[in-house]
N, C-alpha and C positions, 0 to 999 in steps of 0.2 A: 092418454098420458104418454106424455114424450120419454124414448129409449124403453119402453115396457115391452115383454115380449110376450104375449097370447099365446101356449100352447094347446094344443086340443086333444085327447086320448079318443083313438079307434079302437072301440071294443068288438071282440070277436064274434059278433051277431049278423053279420053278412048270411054264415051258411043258414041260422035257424030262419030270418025270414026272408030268405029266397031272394038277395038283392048280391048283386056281380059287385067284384071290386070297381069295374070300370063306374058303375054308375056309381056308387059311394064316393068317388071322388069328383062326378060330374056336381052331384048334389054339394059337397064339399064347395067344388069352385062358385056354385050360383047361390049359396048361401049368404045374405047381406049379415055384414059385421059391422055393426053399429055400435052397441058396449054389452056391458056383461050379462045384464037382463035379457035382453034377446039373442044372444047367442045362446043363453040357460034354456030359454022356451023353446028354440029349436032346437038344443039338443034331446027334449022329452021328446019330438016326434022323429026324431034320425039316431043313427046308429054316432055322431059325435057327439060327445060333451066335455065338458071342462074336465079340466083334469081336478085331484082327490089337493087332500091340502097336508098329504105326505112330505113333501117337499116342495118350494117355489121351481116352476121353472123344468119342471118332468113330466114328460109322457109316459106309458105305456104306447108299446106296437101294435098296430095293426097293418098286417103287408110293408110294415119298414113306413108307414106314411105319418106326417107330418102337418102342422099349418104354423105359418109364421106372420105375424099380425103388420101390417101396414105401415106402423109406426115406428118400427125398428132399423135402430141405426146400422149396428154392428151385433151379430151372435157369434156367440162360441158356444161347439155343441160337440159332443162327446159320444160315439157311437162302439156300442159292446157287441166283440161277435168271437166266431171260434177261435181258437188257436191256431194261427200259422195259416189263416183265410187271408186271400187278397182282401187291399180295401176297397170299399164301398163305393159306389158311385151313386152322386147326389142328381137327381131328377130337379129341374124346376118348375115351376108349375104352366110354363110355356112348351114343357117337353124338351129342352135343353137337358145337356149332361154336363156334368163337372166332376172328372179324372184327377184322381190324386196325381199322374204324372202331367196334367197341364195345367195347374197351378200358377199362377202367375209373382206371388206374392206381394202382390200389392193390395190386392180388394181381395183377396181368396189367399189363408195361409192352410197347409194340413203338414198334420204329423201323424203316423200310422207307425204303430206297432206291432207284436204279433198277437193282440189282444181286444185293439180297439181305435179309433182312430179321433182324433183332435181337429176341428175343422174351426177355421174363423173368418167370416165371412162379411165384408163391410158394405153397407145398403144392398142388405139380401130381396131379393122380388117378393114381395107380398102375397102370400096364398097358400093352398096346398102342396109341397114337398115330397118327393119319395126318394129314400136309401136304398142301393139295391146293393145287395151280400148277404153273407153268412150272419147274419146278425143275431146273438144268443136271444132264445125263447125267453120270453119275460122280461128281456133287457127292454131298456129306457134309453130317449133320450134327452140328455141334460145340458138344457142352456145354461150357461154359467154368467150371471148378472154381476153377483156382489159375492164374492168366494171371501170366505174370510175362516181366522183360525182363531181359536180360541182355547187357551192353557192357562192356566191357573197361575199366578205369581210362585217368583221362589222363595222359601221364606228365609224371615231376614235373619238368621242367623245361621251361616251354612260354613261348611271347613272345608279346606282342604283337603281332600283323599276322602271324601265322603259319597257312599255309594248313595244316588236320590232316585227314587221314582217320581215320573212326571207324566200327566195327564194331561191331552190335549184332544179337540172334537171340531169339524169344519160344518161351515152352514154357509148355503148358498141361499141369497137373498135371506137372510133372516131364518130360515127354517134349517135343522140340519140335519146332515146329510147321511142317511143310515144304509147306503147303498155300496156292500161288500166290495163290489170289484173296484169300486170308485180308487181305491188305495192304492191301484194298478197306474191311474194317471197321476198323482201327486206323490211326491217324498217331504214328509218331516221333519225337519232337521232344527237343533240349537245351537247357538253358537255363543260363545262370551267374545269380546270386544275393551279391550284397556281402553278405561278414562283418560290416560295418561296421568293420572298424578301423580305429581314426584312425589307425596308424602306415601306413596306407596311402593311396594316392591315391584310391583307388575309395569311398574313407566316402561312406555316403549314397547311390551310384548307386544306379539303377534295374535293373531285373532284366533282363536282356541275351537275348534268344535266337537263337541261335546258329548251329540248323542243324537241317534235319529230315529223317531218315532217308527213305531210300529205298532200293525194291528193283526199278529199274526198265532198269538195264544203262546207263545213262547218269552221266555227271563221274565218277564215282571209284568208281562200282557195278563189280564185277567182272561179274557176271552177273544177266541180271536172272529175277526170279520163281524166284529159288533157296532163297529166304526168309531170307537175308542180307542185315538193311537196311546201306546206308552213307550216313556221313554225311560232306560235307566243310564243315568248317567256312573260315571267314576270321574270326579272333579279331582283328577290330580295335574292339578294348574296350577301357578305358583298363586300365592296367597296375596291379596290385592283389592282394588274396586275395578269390577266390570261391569258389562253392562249386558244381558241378554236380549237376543234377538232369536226371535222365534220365526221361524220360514218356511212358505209353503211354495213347493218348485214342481212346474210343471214343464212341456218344453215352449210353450206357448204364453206362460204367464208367470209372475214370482208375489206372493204375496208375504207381506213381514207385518211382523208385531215387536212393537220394540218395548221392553220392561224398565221402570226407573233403577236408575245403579243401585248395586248391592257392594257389600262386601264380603267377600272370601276371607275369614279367617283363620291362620294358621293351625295344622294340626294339633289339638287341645291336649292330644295324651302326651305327657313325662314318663319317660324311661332314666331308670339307673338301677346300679348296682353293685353291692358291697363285696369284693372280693372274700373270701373265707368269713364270712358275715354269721351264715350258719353255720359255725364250726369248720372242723379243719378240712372236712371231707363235704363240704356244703360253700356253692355262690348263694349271697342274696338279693331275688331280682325286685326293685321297687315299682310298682307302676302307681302311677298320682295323672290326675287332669287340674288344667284351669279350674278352679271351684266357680270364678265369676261366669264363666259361659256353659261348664256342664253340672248335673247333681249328680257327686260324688258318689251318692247311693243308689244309684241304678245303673253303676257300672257294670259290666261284662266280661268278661275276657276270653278270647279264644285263639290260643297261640302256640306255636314250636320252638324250640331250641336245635339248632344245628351245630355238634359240634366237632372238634376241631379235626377229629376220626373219622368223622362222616356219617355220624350216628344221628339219630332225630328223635328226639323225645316231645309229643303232643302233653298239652296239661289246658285246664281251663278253670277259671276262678266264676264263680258263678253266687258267691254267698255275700248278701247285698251289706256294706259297712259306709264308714265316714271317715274311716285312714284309708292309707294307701294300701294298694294289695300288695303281697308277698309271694313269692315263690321260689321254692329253693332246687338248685339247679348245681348237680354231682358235679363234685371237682376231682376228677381221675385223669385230667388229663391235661395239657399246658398248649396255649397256643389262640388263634380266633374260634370265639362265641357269638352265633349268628342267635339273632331272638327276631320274629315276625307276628305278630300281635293283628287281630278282628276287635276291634271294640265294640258294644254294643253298648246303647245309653240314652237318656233325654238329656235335652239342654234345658236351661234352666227355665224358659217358657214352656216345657214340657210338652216337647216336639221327641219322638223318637228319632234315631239317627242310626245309621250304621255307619260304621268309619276304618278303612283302610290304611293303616297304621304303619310309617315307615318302615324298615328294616333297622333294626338296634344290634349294633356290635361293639365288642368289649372281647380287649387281649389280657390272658394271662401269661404272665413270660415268667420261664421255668428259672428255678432258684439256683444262684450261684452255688458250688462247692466251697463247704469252710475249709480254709487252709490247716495242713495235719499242726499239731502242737507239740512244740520241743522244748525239750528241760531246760529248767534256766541254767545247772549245771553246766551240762552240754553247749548251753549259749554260752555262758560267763568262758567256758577253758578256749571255744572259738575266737573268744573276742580277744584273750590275752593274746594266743597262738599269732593271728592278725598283727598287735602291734610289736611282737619283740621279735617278727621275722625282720630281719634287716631289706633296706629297698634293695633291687637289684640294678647292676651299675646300666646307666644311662647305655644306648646302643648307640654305635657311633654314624655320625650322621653322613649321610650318602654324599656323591661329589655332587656339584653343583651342576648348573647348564651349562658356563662354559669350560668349564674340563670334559664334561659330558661331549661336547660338540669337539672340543679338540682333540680326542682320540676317537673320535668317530669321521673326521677329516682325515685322521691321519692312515688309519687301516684302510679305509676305502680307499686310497691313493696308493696306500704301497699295491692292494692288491692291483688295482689299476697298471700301476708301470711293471709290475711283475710278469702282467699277461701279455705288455705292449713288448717286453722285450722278448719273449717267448716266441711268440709269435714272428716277430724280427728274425731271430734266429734257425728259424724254421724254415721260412722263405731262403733265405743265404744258403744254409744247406742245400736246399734243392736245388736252384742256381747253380752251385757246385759240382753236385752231380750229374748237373746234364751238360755241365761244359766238358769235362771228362769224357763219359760218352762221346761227345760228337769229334776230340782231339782223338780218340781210339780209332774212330771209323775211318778218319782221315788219312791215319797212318795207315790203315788197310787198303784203303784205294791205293796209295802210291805204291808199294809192293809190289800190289799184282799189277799197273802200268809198268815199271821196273823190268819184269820177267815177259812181256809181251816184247820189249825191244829187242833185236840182233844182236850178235857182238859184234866186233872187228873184225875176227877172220871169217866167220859165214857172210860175212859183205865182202871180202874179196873172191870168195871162191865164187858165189854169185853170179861176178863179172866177166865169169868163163863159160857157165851153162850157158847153152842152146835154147835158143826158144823153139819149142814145139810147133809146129803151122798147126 
């Protein structure tokens, strides 16, 4: 059968009857593979046989070896080993190697992690196979044929802000796949997707993701590594038709499941509330749902008040009716009232639901003071007093702009030539005084030239001394 992959399990019977690995593999390669009936009869007298019908497409180890049947185009195979071990290296049945670092990516892809390694291998050689590594005791390896996922529908009548557990389980080739560490190479994940409809709110949004499987015995997992992912979702997406898409991601393959559109419908619980409702020292809070999508009588309630002091009061109505619930809620004090509400309930197809319930706030603003009250005596002698004061005479109106301007021209000028001439006269003075001075000096120099000259008679008497030799 074309693209079918024959695998074979080596069971650990080598040691009991005294036969080497080498030869187990020589018998291996000179074994004719003809179809399923005589490979069956030879494996009653050899240490191979078929594998168990736990799953399609998986071995058990013996020495890490393998066989890959003749007719195969392309496998993908998936190898389990210690933590933080180098990967494997693949034997062919020629005695070649094949290195996770020479890879080519065209007829040979791998992916290795610290846990296990991902091989995909296009027209792999026909025959017996060996893995050489750390490869965990009891691990398998798994050709992966027809991986497929399978989750349950969501049902149709779901809200917004509604916490949902979701169940999902993979099977490869038809059978599936109950092999713990497997959850190590795949992630689960949902996502919502807008129809675009304009009769909806959601036209246009962006693609939502919602929640991603797990099989790890934690939130809403029953058990973990049972190979039941769950999923819990919190669908606080706006309210709309989407569409879910269910995804199985590995780094070598993506499988999807696409669901027919749903719609999200809007948060079902009503919130209000009656200010001084319960009396003067008492709010009254109402809570009501849609009657057409939930039954009124198997509401829940589990909620807080925050209020405007920073005080937090918990209360919970739990006593099943067909009016709306009530709960009264101290009025001491003026300002924002925070209310956060858990619904619990069925719809009216009598689905249970759990529902995460907006945030409800509602201000009290604190009451004016009434104005004090005066005698109407007191009024009536004011109101006379008022009219039989006489007006008082009119004020006399200021000057205008241009009287304004024209003694404001006028001062600023006088002060102007007042300082020009100041200043004029300052100058002249000083001028004055230095001419004085320098007529003083003047008449001092001629003086003392004056008394440096001869007279008359010491010039003739002169003209009688002797000159000395």
């Amino acid at each position: 059968m074309v693209n079918r992959v024959l695998l074979i399990v080596w069971f650990a019977v080598t040691l009991t009857l005294g036969v080497s690995a080498q030869e187990v593999a020589d018998n291996a390669a000179q074994m004719p593979v003809t179809n399923d009936t005589t490979i069956a009869d030879a494996a009653k007298k050899s240490p191979i046989e078929l594998i168990g019908n736990e799953y399609e497409n998986g071995i058990k180890l013996l020495q890490n070896r393998f066989r890959i049947d003749y007719n195969v185009d392309e496998v993908t195979m998936v190898f389990f080993r210690e933590f933080g071990s180098a990967p494997v290296v693949l034997v062919r049945p020629d005695g070649s190697k094949i290195f996770q670092s020479q890879v080519d990516g065209e007829n040979v892809f791998w992916f290795d992690s610290d846990t296990y390694d991902l091989i995909s291998i296009k027209n792999p050689v026909p025959g017996p196979w060996q893995a050489v590594g750390q490869i965990l005791q009891g691990s398998r390896v798994m050709v992966l044929s027809e991986l497929k996922l399978h989750a349950d529908p969501l049902p149709p009548i779901v809200f917004s802000g509604e916490i949902l557990k979701q169940t999902a389980y993979l099977t490869n080739g038809g059978e599936r796949i109950d092999y713990s560490q497997f959850r190590d190479v795949v992630e689960l994940s949902i996502e919502f997707v807008s129809t675009n409809n304009p009769n909806f709110n959601n036209f246009g949004a962006a693609d939502q993701e919602i929640a991603t499987f797990e099989d790890n015995g934690r939130g809403m997992d029953e058990a973990p590594l049972d190979g039941i992912f769950t999923g819990q979702f919190n669908l606080s997406v706006p309210a709309g038709e989407w569409q879910p898409i269910f995804r199985v991601t590995s780094p070598m393959f993506t499988r999807e499941q696409h669901n027919a559109p749903l719609r999200l419908h809007p948060n079902p619980v009503i919130i209000d509330v009656e200010l001084d409702g319960g009396g003067n020292d008492y709010h009254k809070l109402l809570i009501d749902a849609q009657r057409d999508l939930v039954d009124i009588r198997s509401l829940l309630i589990d909620g807080k008040v925050s209020y405007p002091n920073g005080d937090v009061q918990n209360f919970s109505i739990t006593e099943p009716s067909a009016a709306p619930r009530e709960h009264l809620i101290i009025a001491y004090d003026y300002g924002i009232f925070r209310v956060k509400l858990t619904a619990y309930g069925k719809t009216v197809n009598g689905r249970d639901f759990i529902l995460d319930v907006p945030e409800y706030t509602f201000l009290v603003a604190e009451p004016e003071l009434p104005e004090p009250e005066v005698a109407e005596s007191t009024l009536q002698n004011d109101v006379s007093e008022v009219v039989q004061q006489p007006e008082p005479p009119p004020e006399p109106e200021g000057m205008d702009d241009e009287t304004l301007m024209f003694w404001l021209l006028t001062v600023n000028g006088s002060i102007l030539l007042i300082g020009g001439l100041t200043v004029t006269l300052i100058i002249v003075f000083k001028r004055l005084k230095a001419n004085r001075g320098n007529r003083a000096t003047t008449k001092a120099a001629d003086k003392t030239n004056t008394d440096k000259q001869p007279g008359r008679f010491s010039g003739l008497l002169s003209k009688f001394k002797k000159n000395k030799p």
